[in-house]
C-alpha positions as CSV (number, residue, x, y, z in Angstrom):
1,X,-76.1,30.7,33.8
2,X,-75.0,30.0,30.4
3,X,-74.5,26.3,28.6
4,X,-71.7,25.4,26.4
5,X,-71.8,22.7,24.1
6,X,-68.3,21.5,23.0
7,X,-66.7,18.6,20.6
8,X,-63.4,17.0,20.8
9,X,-63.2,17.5,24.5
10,X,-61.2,14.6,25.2
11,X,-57.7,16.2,24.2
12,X,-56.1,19.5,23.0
13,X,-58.0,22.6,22.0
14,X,-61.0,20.8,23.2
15,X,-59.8,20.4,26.7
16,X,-58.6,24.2,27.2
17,X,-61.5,25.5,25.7
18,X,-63.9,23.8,28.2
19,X,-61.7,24.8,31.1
20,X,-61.8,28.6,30.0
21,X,-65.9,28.2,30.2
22,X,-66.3,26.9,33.3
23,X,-63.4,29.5,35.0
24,X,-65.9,31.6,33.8
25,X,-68.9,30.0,35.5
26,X,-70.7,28.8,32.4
27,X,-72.2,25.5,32.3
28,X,-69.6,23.2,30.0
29,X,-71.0,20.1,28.4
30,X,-67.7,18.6,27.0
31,X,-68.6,15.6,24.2
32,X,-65.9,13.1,23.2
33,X,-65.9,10.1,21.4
34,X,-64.7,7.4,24.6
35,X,-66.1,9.8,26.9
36,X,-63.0,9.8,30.0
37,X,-63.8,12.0,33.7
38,X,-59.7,12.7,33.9
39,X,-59.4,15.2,31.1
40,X,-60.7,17.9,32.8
41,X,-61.7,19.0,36.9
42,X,-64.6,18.2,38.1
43,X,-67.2,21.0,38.6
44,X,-70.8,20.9,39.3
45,X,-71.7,22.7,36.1
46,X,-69.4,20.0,34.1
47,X,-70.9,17.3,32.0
48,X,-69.2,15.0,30.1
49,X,-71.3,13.0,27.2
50,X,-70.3,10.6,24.3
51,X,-70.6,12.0,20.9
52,X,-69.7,10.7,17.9
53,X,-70.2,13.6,15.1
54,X,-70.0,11.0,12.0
55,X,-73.3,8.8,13.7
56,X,-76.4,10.3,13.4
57,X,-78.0,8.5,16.5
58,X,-75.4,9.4,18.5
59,X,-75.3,12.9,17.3
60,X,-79.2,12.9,18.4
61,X,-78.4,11.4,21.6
62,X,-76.1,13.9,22.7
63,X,-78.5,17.1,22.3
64,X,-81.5,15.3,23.5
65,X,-78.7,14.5,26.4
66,X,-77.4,18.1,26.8
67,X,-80.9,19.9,26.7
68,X,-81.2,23.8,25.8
69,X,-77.6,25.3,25.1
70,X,-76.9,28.7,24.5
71,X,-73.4,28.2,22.3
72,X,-72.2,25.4,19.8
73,X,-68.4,25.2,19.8
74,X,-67.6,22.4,16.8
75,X,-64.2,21.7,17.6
76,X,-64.2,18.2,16.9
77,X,-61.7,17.4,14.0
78,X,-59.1,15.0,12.5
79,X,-55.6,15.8,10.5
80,X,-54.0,14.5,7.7
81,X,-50.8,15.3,6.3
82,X,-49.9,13.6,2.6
83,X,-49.9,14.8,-0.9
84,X,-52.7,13.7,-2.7
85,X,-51.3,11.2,-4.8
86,X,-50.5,9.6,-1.1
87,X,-54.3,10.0,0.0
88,X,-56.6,7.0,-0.5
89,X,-60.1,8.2,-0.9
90,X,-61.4,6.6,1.7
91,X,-59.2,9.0,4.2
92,X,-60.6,11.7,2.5
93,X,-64.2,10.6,2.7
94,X,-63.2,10.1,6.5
95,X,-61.9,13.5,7.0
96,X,-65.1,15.1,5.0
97,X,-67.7,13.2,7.2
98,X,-65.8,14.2,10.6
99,X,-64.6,17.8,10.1
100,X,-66.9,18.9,7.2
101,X,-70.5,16.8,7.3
102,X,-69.8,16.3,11.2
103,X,-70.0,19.8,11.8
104,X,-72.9,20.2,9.5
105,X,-75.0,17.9,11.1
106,X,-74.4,18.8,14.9
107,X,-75.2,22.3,14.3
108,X,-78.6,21.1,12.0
109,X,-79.5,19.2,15.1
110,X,-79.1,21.9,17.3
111,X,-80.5,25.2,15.5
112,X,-83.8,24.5,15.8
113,X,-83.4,25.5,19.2
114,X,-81.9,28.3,18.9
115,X,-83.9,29.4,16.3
116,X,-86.9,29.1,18.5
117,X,-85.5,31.0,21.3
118,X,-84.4,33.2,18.8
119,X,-80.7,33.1,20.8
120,X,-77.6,31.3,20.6
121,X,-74.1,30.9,18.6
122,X,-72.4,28.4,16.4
123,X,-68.3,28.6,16.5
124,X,-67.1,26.4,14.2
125,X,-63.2,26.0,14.8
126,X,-61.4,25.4,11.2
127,X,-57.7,26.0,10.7
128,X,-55.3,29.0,9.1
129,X,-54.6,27.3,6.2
130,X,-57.2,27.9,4.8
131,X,-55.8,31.3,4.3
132,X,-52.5,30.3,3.0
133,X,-51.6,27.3,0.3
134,X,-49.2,25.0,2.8
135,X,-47.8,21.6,1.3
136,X,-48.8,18.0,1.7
137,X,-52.3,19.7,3.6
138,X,-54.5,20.0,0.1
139,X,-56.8,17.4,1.5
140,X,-57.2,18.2,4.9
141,X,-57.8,22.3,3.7
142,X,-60.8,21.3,1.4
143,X,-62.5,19.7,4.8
144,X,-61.9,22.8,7.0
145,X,-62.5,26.0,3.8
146,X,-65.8,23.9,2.9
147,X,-66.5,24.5,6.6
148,X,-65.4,28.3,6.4
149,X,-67.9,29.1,3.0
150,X,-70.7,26.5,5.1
151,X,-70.1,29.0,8.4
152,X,-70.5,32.5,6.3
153,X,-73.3,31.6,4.3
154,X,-75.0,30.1,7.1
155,X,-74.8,33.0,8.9
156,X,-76.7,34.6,6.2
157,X,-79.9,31.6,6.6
158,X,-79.5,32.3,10.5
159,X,-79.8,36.8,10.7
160,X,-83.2,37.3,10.9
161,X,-83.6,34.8,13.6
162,X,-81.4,36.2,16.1
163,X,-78.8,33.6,15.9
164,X,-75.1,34.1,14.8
165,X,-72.0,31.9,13.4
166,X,-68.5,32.5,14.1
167,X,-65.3,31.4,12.6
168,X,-61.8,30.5,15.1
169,X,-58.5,29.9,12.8
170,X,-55.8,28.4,14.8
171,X,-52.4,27.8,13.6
172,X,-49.5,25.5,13.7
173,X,-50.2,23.7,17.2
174,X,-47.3,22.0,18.7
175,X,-47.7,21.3,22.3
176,X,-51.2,19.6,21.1
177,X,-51.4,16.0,19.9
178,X,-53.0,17.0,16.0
179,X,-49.9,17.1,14.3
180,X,-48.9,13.9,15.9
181,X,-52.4,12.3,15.2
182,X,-51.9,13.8,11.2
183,X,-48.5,11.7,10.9
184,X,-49.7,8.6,12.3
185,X,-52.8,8.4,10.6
186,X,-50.5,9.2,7.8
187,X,-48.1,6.0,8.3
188,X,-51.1,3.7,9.0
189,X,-52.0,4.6,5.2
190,X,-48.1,4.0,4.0
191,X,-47.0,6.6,4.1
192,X,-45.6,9.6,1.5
193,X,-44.9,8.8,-1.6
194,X,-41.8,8.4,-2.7
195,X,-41.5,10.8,-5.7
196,X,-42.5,13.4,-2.8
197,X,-39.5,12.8,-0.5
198,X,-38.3,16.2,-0.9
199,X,-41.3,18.4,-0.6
200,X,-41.6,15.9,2.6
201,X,-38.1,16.5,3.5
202,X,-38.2,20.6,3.1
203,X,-41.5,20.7,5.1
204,X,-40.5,19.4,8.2
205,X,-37.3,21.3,8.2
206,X,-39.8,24.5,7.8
207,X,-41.2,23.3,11.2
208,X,-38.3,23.1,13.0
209,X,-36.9,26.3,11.7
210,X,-40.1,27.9,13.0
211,X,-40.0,30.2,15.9
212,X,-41.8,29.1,18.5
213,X,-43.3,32.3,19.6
214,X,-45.0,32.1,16.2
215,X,-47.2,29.4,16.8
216,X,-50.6,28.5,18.3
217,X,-51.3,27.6,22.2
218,X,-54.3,26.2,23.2
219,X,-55.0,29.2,25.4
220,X,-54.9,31.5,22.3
221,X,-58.2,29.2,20.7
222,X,-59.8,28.9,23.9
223,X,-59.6,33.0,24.6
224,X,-60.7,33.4,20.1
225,X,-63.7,30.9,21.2
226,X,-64.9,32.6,24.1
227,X,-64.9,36.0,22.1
228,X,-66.7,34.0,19.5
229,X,-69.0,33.3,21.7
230,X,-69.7,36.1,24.0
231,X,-68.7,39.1,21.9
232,X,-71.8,40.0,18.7
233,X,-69.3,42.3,17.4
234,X,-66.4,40.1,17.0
235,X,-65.3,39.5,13.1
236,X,-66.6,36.8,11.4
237,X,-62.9,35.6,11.0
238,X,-61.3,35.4,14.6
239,X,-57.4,34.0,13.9
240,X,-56.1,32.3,17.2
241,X,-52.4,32.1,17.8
242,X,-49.3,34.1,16.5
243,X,-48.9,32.2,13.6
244,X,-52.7,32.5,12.5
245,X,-53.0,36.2,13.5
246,X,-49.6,36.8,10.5
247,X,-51.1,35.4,8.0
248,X,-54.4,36.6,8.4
249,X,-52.9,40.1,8.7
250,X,-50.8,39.4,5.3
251,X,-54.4,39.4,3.4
């Protein structure tokens, strides 16, 4: 039986993933920050740990926790949504260390494992936009494309020891809590700035003009994840969700 190793369990794409391992009797260890037992059923091949991927103790905690895994899925992450001009620097250190140097550091901690067994596979979950320019996102795109170039050229490092890296690229996710997260974060910080009003203004109206089949379900990341995972000859690139799988598709 295989072992899973998952971040952000405790909501959203997190949440759906894990449930799509263990329908598919694999072994799910689902990390979260608060760790909570209601998120997700209870199954004998279900553990839930705390993790937090910014703390380096916890971080070494967790694998020495989790034991020998056979996957990585680093889908951990935070959102912000503000031009730069309306992004204090310590956000953007905040969303680096979780989304970019979090990522980095759970997977250090865990390949020499799977280097040693010569087996196993990082998927590192980073967004669509980093395929296409979107407004009021320049911030949180530099945190998830620095994980994109980290995930191709470590794939490089990792060849001749059996082990592979995958990248999922969800879209626009509305029936999860990120966007809602992005905005609130966002207003804790004061908000946009003002001489930004319309860009703001023009944005959201883009979202609700959107149609809805052209979006991203959690179900669409979960499936990209478990291909990831389970198929060697999947892309490098796997786009998850409508929306994602357009623009990837528009080069």
């Amino acid at each position: 039986m295989k072992t899973v190793l998952i971040t952000g369990c405790s909501s959203g794409f997190g949440v759906e993933i894990a449930k799509y391992f263990l329908d598919r009797d694999w072994s799910v260890i689902a990390t979260m920050r608060t760790p909570r037992e209601d998120v997700l059923p209870a199954s004998e091949r279900l553990r839930i740990l705390a993790l937090d991927v910014t703390d380096t103790e916890s971080i070494r905690k967790a694998v020495d926790a989790a034991g020998p895994i056979d996957a990585l899925v680093n889908n951990a992450g935070i959102g912000w949504l503000n031009a730069l001009e309306g992004t204090p620097m310590d956000v953007a250190r905040m969303l680096f260390e979780t989304n970019t140097i979090g990522t980095m550091a759970l997977t250090q901690a865990v390949l020499p494992q799977f280097r040693q067994r010569r087996t196993g596979v990082v998927v590192n979950v980073t967004s669509s936009v980093t395929l296409k320019p979107l407004h009021l996102l320049s911030v949180y795109t530099a945190s998830k494309a620095a994980v994109n170039a980290f995930t191709e050229s470590l794939a490089l490092e990792l060849e001749s020891f059996g082990v592979r890296t995958r990248l999922v690229l969800p879209g626009r996710a509305p029936e999860t809590r990120f966007g809602e997260n992005a905005r609130s974060r966002m207003a804790d910080h004061g908000g946009f700035p003002e001489p930004y009003t319309e860009v703001v203004q023009g944005v959201f109206a883009g979202w609700e003009q959107q149609d809805s089949s052209e979006t991203t379900r959690a179900i669409d990341v979960a499936e990209a994840v478990w291909r990831a995972a389970n198929d060697p000859s999947s892309p490098m690139r796997i786009p998850a969700g409508a929306d994602a799988v357009k623009v990837a598709a528009a080069g």
